[in-house]
C-alpha positions as CSV (number, residue, x, y, z in Angstrom):
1,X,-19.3,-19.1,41.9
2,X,-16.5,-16.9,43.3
3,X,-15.2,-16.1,39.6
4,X,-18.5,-15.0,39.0
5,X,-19.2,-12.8,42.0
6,X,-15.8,-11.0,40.4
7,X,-16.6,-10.6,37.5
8,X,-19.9,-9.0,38.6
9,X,-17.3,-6.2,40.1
10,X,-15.0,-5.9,36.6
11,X,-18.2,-5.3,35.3
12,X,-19.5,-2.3,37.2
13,X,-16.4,-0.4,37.3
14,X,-16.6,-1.0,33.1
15,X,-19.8,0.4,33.2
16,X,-18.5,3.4,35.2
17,X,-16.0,4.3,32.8
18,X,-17.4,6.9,30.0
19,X,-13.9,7.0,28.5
20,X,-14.5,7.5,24.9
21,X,-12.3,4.6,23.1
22,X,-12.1,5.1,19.2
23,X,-12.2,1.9,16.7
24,X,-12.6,1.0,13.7
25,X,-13.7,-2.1,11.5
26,X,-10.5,-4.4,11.3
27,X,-9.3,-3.4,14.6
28,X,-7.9,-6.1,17.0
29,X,-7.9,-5.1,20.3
30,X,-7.5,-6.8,23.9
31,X,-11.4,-6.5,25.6
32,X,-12.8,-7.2,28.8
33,X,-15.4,-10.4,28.0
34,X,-16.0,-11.7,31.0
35,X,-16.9,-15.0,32.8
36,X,-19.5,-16.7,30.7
37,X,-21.7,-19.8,30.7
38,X,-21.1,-23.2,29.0
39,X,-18.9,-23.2,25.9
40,X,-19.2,-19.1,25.7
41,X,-16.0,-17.8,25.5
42,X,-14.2,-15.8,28.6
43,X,-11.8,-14.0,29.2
44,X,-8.6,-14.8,31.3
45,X,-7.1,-13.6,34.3
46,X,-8.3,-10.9,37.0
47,X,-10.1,-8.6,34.5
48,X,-11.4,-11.6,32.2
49,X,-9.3,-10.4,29.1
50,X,-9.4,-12.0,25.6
51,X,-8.3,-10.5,21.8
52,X,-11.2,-9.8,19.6
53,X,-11.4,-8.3,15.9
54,X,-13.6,-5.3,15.3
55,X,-15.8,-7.0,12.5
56,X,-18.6,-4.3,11.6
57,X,-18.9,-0.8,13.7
58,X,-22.4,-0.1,14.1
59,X,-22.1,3.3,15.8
60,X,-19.2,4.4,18.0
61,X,-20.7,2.8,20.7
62,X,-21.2,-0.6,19.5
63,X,-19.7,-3.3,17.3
64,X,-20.0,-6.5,16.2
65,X,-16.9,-8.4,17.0
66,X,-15.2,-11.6,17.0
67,X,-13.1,-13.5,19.6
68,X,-9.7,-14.8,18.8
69,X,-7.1,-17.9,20.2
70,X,-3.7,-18.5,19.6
71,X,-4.4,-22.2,19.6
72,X,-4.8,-23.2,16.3
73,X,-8.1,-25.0,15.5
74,X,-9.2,-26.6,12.0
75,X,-12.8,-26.7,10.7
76,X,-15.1,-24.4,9.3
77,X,-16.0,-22.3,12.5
78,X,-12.8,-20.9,12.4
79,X,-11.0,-18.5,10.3
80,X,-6.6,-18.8,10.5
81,X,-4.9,-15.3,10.0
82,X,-1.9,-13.7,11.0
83,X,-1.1,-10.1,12.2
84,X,1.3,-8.0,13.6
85,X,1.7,-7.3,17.1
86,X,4.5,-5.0,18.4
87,X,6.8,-6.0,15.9
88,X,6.5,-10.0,15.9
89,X,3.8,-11.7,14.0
90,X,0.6,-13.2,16.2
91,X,-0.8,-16.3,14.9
92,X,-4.6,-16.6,15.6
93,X,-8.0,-18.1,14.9
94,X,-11.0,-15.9,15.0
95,X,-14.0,-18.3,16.5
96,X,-16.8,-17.2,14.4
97,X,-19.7,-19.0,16.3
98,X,-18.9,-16.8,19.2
99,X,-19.3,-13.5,17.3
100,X,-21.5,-10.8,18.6
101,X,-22.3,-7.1,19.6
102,X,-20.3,-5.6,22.4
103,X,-20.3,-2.4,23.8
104,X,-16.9,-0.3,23.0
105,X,-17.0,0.2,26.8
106,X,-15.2,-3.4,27.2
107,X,-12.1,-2.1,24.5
108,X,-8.9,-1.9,26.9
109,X,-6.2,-1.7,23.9
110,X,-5.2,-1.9,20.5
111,X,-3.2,-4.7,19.6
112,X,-3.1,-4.4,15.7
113,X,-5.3,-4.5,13.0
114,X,-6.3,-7.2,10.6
115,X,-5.2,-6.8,7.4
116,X,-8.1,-6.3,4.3
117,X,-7.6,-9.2,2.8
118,X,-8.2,-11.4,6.3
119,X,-11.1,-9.0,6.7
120,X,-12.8,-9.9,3.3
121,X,-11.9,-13.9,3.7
122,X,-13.5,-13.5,7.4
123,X,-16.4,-12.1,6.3
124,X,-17.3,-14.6,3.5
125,X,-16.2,-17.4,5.8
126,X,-19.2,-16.2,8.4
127,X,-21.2,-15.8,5.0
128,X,-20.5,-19.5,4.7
129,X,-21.2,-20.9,8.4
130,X,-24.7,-19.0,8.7
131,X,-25.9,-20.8,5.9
């Protein structure tokens, strides 16, 4: 309960912040996700941190985004890519049943950006899992 009660404080000082943050689709970016229930995905450590890809911008407020791991899964709910991140390459796995709208109010920083290629195979690859 205690890592709930903290995250209940991340989350009012994120909703404080009116700091404009600029993205765009293809973005990666570290976000605050929070402590979540069951198999959601959270984020780590004391302000509940996890990479994500900017999948679609639907205004510059909001996106649709999905989470990423460095622990490499197989199977058709995740997508394999590779990017680069301050000048060493970041293996990853997007986790595309956990993808979702967000609020750019939880962006913290850029980490990279996907490349359009990994974009394009995402995309059909969420195509293929939602039917």
């Amino acid at each position: 309960m205690q890592e709930y009660d903290k995250w209940n404080e991340v989350k009012k000082n994120i909703q404080e912040d009116k700091k404009i943050r600029l993205f765009k689709e293809r973005d990666i970016f570290f976000i605050i996700m929070g402590k979540n229930i069951g198999y959601e995905q959270n984020g780590k450590g004391d302000n509940f941190v996890r990479p994500i890809v900017v999948l679609k911008k639907i205004t510059k407020d909001m996106f649709i985004g999905v989470p990423l791991s460095t622990q490499i899964k197989n199977g058709n709910w995740f997508y394999s890519f590779e990017f680069n991140m301050k000048d060493k390459i970041s293996k990853n796995i997007a986790i595309i049943p956990q993808l979702k709208m967000y609020s750019s109010q939880r962006l913290l920083n850029k980490i990279g950006v996907m490349s359009i290629k990994n974009h394009q195979e995402l995309k059909e690859e969420i195509k293929l899992f939602l039917d």
